[in-house]
C-alpha positions as CSV (number, residue, x, y, z in Angstrom):
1,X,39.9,76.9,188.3
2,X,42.5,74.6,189.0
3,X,42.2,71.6,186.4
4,X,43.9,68.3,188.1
5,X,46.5,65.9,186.8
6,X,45.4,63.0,188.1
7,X,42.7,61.8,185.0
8,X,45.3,62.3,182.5
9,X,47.8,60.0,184.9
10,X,45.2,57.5,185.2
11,X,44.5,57.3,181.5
12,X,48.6,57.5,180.7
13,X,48.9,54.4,183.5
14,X,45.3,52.2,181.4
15,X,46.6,53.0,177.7
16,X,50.1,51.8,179.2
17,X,49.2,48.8,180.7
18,X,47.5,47.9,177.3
19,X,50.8,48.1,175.4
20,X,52.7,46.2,178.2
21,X,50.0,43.3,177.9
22,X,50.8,43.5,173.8
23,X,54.8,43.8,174.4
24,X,54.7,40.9,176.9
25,X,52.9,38.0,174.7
26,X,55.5,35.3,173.8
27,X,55.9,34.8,169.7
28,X,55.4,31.3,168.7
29,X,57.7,29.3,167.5
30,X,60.4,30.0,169.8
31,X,63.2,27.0,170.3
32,X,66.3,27.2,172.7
33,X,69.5,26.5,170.9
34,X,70.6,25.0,174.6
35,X,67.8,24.5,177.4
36,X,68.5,24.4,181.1
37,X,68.8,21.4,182.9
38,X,66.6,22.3,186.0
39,X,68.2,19.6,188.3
40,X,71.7,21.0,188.0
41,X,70.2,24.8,187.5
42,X,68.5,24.1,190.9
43,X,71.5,22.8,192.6
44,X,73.8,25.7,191.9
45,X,71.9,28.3,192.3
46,X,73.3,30.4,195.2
47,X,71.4,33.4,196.9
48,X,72.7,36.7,195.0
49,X,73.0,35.1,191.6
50,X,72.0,37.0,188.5
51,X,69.6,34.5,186.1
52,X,69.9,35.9,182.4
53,X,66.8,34.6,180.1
54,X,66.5,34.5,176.8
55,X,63.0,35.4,176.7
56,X,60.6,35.1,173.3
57,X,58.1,38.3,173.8
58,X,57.5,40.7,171.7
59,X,59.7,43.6,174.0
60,X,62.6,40.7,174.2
61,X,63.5,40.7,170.5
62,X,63.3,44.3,171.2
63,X,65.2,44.5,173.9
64,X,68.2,41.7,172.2
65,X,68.1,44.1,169.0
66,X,68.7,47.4,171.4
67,X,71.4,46.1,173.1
68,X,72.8,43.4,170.3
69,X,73.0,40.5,173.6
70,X,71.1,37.4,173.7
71,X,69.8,38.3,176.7
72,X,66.5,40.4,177.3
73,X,65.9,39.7,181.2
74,X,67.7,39.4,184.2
75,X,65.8,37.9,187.5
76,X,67.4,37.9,191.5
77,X,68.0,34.9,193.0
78,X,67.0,34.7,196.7
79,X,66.4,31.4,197.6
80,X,62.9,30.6,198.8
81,X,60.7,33.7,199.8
82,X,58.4,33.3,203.2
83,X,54.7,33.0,201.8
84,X,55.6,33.1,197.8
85,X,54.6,29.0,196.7
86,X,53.1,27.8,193.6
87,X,50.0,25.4,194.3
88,X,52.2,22.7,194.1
89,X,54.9,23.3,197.1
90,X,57.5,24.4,195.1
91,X,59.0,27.8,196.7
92,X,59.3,31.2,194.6
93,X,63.1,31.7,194.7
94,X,63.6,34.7,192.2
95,X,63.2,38.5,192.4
96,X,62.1,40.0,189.1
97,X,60.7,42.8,187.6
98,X,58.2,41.9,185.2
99,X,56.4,44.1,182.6
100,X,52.8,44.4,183.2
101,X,53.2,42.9,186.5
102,X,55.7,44.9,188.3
103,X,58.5,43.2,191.0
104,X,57.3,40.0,191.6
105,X,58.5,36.5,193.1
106,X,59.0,33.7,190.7
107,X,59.9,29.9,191.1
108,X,62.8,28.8,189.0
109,X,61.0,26.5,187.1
110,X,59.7,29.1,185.2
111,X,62.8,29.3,183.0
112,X,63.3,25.9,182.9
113,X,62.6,25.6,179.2
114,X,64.8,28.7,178.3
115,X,68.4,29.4,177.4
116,X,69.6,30.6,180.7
117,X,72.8,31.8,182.4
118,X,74.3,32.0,186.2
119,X,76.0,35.2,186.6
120,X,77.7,34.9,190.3
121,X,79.0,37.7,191.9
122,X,82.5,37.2,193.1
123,X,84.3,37.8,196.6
124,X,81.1,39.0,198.0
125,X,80.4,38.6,202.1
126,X,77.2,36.6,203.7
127,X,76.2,39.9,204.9
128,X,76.5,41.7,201.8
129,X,74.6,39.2,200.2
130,X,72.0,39.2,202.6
131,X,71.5,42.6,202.2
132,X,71.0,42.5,198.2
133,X,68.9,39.6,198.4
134,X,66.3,41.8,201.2
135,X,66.8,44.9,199.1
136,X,64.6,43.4,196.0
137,X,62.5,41.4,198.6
138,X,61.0,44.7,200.4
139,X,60.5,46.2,196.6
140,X,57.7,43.1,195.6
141,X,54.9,44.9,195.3
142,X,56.5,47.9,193.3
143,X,54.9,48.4,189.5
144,X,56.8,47.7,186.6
145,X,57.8,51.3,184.8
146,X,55.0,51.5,182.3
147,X,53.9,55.8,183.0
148,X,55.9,57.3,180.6
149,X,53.5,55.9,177.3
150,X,56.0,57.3,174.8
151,X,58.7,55.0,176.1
152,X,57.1,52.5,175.7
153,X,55.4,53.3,172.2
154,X,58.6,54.0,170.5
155,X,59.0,50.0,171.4
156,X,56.2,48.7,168.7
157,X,58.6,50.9,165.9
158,X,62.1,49.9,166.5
159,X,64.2,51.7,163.8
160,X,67.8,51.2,162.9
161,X,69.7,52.9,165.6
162,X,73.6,54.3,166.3
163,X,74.8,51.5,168.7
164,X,75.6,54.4,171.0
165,X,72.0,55.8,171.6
166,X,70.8,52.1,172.2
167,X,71.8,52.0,175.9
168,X,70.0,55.5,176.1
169,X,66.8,54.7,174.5
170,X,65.9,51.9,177.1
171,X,66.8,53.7,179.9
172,X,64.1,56.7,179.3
173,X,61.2,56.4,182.1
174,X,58.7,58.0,183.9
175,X,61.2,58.7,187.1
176,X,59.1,57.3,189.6
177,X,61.1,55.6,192.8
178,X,58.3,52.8,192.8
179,X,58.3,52.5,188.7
180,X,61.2,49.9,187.9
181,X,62.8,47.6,185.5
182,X,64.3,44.4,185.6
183,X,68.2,45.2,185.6
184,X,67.4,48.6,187.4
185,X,66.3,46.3,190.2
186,X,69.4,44.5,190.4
187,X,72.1,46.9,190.0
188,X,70.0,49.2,192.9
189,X,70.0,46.0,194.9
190,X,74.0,45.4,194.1
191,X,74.5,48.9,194.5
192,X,72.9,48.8,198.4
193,X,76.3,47.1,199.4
194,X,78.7,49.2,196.8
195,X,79.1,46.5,194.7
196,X,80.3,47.1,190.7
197,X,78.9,45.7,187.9
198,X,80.0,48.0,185.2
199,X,81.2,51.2,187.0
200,X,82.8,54.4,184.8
201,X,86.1,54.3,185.9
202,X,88.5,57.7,186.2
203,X,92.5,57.8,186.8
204,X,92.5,60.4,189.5
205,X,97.1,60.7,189.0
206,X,99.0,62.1,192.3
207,X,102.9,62.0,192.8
208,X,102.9,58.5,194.8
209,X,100.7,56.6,191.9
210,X,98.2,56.5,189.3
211,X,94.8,55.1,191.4
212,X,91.2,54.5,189.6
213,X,88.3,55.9,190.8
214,X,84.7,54.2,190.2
215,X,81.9,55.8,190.1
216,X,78.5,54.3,189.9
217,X,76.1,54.6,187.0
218,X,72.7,55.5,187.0
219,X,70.4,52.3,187.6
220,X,68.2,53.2,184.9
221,X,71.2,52.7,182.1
222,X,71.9,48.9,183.0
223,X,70.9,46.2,180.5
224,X,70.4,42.0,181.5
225,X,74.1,41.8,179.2
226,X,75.8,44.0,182.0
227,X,76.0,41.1,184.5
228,X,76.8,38.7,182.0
229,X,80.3,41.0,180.7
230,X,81.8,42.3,183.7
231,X,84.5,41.6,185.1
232,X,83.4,41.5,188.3
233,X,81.1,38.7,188.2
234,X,81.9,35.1,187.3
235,X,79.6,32.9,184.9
236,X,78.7,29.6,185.9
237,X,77.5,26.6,183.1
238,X,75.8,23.7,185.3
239,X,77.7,21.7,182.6
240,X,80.9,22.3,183.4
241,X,80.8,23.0,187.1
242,X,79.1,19.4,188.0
243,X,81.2,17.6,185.8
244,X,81.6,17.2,182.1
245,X,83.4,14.3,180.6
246,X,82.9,14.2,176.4
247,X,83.9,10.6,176.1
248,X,80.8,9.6,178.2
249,X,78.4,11.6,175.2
250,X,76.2,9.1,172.8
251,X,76.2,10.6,169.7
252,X,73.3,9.8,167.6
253,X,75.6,8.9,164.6
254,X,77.1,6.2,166.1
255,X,76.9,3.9,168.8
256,X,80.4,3.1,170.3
257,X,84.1,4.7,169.3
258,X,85.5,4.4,166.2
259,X,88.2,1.8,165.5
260,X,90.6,4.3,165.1
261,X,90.0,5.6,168.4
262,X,89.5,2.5,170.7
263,X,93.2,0.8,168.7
264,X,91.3,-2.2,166.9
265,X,92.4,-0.7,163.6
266,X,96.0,-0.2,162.2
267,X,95.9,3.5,160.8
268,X,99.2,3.2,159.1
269,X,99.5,0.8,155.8
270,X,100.8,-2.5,156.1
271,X,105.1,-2.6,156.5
272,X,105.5,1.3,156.9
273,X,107.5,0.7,160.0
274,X,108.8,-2.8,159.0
275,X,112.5,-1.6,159.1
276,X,112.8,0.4,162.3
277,X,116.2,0.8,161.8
278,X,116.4,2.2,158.4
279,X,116.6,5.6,158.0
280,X,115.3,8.4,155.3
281,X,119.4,10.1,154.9
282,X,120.7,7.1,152.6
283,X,125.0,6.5,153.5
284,X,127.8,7.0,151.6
285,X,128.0,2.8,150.5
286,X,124.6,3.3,149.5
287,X,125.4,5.9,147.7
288,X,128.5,4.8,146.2
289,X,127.1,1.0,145.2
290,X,124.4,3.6,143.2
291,X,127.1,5.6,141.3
292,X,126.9,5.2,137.5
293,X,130.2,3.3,136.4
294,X,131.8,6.4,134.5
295,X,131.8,8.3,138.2
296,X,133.1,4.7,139.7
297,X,136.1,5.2,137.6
């Protein structure tokens, strides 16, 4: 008698769902070191941009100690999605793959009161980008990769780790085509159009010249940090981009520029430069009036 996978599956899939819901609740507490402005986060955003959150679950202080980064998600941004609105208007925009929920639509709002950063990718056509942006639209639906119970139980013991088995550890998964994770998404998608984010790169010599030869990793082994250190994709601060001029800032220590600064105060004493002729090499009369009379005669 042929016994059948399928309960165990099923009971694999409940108990991991349980620890997803566990991983996924935010800690309290948690306080941006430098929020988002969502005006000028909304008004840069381009479609094919990589958002990087710093997120305050319980798997993103996992995820930040694994791969030593600030940053433990990375969403898709595809501008708005037909049918995806929240109740009031405002347009889901973002591609994500979510624990417990699986790839999902987002507004941007919902990482408005996060640290955040715009990874752009560079050079890349309108068709091209079309085609990464569709690539994580047709996968909404897909479940987040919660199967494989042991990857995720090994998450509620983190233990000290070699730096080089980090990359590894969060990579483990069930496998499963339809089972993904948030920066797996994203380098498949990127990966549609042959685009690098952080390719192993080979010198493949012949007699003309040396020429390198990428190669593209397994999905699976990217992290949110990828996008945000290769060289292949440029990071954009609303701050900067807009506009940023320092001497416009009100500091909360003082209420206009020093005198110092705006030229109402002298910073030099009183008759430092009163002989702008004089000079610090005394002459030869000077020094000769100074001579003690014995030298004189």
């Amino acid at each position: 008698m042929r016994r059948s996978g399928a309960p165990m599956g099923v009971m694999l899939d409940t108990v991991g769902k349980v620890i997803a819901k566990y991983l996924q609740k935010e800690v309290p507490g948690y306080e941006p070191f430098t929020p988002s402005d969502p005006e000028r986060l909304r008004d840069l955003m381009e479609p094919g941009d990589v958002l990087l959150v710093e997120g305050n679950s319980r798997i993103s202080g996992i995820i930040k100690y694994l791969t030593q980064s600030t940053w433990s998600h990375a969403a898709l941004y595809v501008g708005p999605v037909a049918g995806a609105v929240e109740p009031d208007g405002e347009p889901h925009v973002l591609v994500e793959a979510y624990i417990g929920e699986g790839v999902t639509t987002a507004p941007l709002s919902k990482y408005f009161s996060y640290h955040t950063r715009i990874c752009r990718p560079v050079g890349l056509s309108y068709e091209d980008r079309t085609t990464v942006c569709r690539y994580a639209i047709n996968r909404v639906g897909f479940g987040y990769d919660t199967k494989n119970i042991l990857d995720l139980m090994r998450y509620l013991i983190p233990l000290p780790l070699p730096q080089r088995w980090r990359r590894r550890m969060i990579s483990l998964g069930s496998g499963d085509p339809t089972k993904i994770i948030c920066s797996a998404l994203i380098a498949q998608a990127f990966g549609a159009v042959r685009y690098p984010i952080l390719p192993k790169i080979t010198q493949a010599a012949s007699r003309q010249a040396k020429e390198e030869i990428l190669h593209i990793r397994d999905s699976s082994l990217y992290m949110p940090r990828d996008f945000d250190i290769s060289p292949y994709f440029e990071i954009v601060k609303p701050t900067i981009v807009r506009g940023f001029d320092y001497t416009a800032l009100h500091w909360a220590d003082t209420t206009k520029p020093s005198p110092e600064v705006t030229g109402e105060l002298d910073p030099f004493p009183e008759g430092i430069f009163a002989t702008p002729d004089s000079t610090l090499v005394p002459s030869i009369e000077t020094l000769t009036d100074q001579a003690p009379a014995h030298e004189a005669a």
